[in-house]
N, C-alpha and C positions, 0 to 999 in steps of 0.2 A: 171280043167274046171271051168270057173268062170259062178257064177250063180246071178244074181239079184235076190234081195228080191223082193215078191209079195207085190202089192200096195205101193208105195214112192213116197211122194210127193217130188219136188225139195226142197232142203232147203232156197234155196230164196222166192219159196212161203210163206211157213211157217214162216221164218224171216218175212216176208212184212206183215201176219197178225199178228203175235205177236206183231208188232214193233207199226203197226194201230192198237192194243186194240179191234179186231172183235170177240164179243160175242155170235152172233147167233150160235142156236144150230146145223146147220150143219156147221159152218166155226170152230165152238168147235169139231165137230166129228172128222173133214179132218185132224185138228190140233192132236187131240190125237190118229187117228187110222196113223199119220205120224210119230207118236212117242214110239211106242208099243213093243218099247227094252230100256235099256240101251244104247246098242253103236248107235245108230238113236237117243235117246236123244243127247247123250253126242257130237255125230258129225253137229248137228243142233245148240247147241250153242256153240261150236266152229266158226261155220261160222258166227253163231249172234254176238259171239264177234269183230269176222274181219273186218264183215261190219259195226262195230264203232268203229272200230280201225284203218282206212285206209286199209282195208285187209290185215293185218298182224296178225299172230295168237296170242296167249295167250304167254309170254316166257317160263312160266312155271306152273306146277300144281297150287301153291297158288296163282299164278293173276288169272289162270282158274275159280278156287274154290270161290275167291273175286269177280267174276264177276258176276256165279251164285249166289253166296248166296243175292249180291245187283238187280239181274234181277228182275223186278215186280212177288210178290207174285202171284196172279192172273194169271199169264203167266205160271208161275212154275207151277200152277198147271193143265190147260190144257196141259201141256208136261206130267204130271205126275211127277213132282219133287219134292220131299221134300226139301227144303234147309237147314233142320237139319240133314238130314241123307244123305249127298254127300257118305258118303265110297259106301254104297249099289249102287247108279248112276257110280261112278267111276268102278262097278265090272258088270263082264259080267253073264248075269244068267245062260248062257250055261257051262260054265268051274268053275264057282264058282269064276275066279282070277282076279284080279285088269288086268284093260284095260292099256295097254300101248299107250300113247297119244304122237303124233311127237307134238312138240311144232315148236314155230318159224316159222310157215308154212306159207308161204306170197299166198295167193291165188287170188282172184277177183271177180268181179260178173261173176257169171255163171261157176267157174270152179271146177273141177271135180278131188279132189286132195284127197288120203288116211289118212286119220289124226289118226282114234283111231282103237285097235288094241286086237282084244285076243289073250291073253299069251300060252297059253294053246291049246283050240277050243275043240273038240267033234271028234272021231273019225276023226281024222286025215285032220279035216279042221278048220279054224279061220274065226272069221266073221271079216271084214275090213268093217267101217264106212268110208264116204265119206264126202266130203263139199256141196256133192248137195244131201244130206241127202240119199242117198243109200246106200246099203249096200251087199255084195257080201262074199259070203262066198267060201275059196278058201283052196288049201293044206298049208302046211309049208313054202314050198320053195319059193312059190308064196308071200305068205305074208310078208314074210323076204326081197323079192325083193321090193313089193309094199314101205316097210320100208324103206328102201335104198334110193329109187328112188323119195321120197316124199320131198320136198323144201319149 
């Protein structure tokens, strides 16, 4: 059974005030209570890379990793991002294990594509990051599909 995460904001939102520099202290809240994992970090800038990339994703972990470490400090840290400590952003806090990220993923505005991925999950489920910053947490077989099925 597939479940949505409580409170997510779309990751176009989020892209659009990160991308506009909005400092007030509730477009700061929306901004970090939309980011309040790892895999919702790590699938919001994946789609911030896309949407300056023509919407094509990252090809692989080190353009991912060059991309964050060059995103505005100030940005990072409303997401809650270190850009010295990527390994802990790259790991999921539920399973302890490094997220597995589809690369190459051609997406759009507005679409609704699986990109980052727990290896592992909690009792017999993985959380799947989205492009519109969601996040669903699903069985094995599910997520191994979602993998598959992702372009």
């Amino acid at each position: 059974m597939l479940q949505k995460s409580p409170f997510v904001l779309p990751a176009l939102f989020v892209a659009v005030l990160l991308n506009a520099g909005c400092t007030q202290d509730n477009t700061s809240s929306a901004i970090t209570d939309a980011n309040n994992s790892n895999v919702k970090r790590l699938s919001n800038l994946y789609q911030s890379f896309a949407s300056r990339n023509g919407w094509h994703g990252p090809k692989d972990e080190a353009e991912f990793r060059e991309f964050i470490r060059t995103f505005p400090a100030h940005r990072l840290q409303l997401l809650g991002v270190d850009p010295e400590k990527l390994d802990a952003l790259f790991t999921s806090e539920r399973d302890g294990q490094p997220f597995q990220v589809k690369y190459e993923v051609n997406s759009g505005l507005g679409a609704v594509i699986p990109v980052v991925f727990e290896q592992q999950g909690v009792d017999g489920t993985r959380a799947v990051g989205f492009t519109d910053g969601s996040v669903q947490v699903v069985d094995e077989s599910q997520s191994r599909q979602l993998f598959d099925e992702a372009h």
